[in-house]
Every structure is written in structure tokens, then in C-alpha cells.
C-alpha positions as CSV (number, residue, x, y, z in Angstrom):
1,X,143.1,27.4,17.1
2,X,141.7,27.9,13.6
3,X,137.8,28.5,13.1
4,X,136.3,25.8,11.0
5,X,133.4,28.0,9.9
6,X,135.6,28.6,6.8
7,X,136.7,25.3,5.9
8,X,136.0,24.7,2.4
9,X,134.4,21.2,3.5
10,X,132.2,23.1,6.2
11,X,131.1,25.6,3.6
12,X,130.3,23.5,0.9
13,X,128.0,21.6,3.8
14,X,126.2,24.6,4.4
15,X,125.6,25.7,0.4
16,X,124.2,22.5,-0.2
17,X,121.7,23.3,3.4
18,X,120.5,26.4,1.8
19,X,120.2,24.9,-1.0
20,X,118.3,22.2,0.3
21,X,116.2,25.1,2.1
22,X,115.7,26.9,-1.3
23,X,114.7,24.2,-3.4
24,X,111.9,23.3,-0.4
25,X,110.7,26.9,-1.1
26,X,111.0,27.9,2.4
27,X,112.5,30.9,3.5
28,X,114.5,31.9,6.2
29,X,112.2,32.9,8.6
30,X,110.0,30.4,7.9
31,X,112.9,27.6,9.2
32,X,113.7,29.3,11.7
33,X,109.8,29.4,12.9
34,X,109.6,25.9,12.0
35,X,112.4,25.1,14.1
36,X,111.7,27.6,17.2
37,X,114.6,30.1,16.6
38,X,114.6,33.9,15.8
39,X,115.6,34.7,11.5
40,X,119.0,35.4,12.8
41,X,119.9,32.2,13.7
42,X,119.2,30.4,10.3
43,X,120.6,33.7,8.7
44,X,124.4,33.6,10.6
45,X,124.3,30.2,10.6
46,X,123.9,30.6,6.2
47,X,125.9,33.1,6.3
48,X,128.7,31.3,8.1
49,X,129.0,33.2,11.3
50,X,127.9,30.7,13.8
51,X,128.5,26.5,13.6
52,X,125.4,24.0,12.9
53,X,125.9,20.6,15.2
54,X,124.7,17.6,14.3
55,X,122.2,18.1,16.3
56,X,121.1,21.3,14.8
57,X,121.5,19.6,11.3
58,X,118.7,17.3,12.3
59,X,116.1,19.4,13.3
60,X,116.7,21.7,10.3
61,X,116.7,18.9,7.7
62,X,113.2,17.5,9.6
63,X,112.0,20.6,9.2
64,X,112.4,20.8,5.7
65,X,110.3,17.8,5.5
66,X,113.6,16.1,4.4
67,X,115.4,12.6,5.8
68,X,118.5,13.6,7.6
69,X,120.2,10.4,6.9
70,X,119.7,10.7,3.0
71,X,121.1,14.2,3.3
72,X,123.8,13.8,5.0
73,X,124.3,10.6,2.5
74,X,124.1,13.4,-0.1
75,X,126.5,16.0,1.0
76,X,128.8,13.3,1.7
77,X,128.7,11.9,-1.3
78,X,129.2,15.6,-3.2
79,X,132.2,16.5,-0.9
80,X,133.9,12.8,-1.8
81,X,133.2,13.6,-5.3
82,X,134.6,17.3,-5.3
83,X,137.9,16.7,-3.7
């Protein structure tokens, strides 16, 4: 079976997270505090080693201080537009 993790979909998903992250001015360590996990979890997840769920997009898009609906709305609406 083929690993998503480098779909060009999946990857621009996750740019547009750490951008997300970035542009809230919070760093790595700081999400992953916010959302109860150790630096390396936000850090393989950005650097496309392990998968975020939905579930896991959630809680990192509430801990941005962000809506996850809207962003999702977003990214969806960038991937249509780039393909």
C-alpha cells in the first residue's frame, strides 16, 4: 500500500497548518504544550513523518485560537483551486 504522507494533496494540507501555526506566532513547542503532546509530535507531524486525523486537526486548529470548520473551508478551497 502506498503512504499518503506524501501525497501532494496531504502535503499541501499540512504547509497551509504550519502556516496557519506561523502566522498565529506560535511555535512548535508551544502547540504541542497547548495541545498536551511532547515538540516531536507537532515537529514529525510538520515534517511529514507521522499522519494528522481529523481529529488531531481539530484540536490543533482550536489551539491556534482558530475555527476548524473555516480552515478546513480554506484549505479546501486552495487545494480545488490549485489542481
Amino acid at each position: 500500500m502506498t503512504s499518503t504522507l506524501h501525497d501532494e494533496e496531504y502535503r499541501a494540507f499540512i504547509i497551509r497548518l504550519i502556516a496557519l501555526r506561523k502566522a498565529t506566532g506560535v511555535t512548535q513547542a508551544q502547540l504541542a504544550a497547548r495541545i498536551g503532546k511532547p515538540q516531536s509530535y507537532v515537529s514529525k507531524s510538520e515534517r511529514f513523518e507521522r499522519r494528522v486525523d481529523p481529529a488531531e486537526f481539530r484540536l490543533i486548529v482550536l489551539a491556534l485560537g482558530h475555527d476548524p470548520a473555516a480552515v478546513f473551508a480554506e484549505i479546501s478551497e486552495h487545494l480545488r483551486s490549485s489542481s
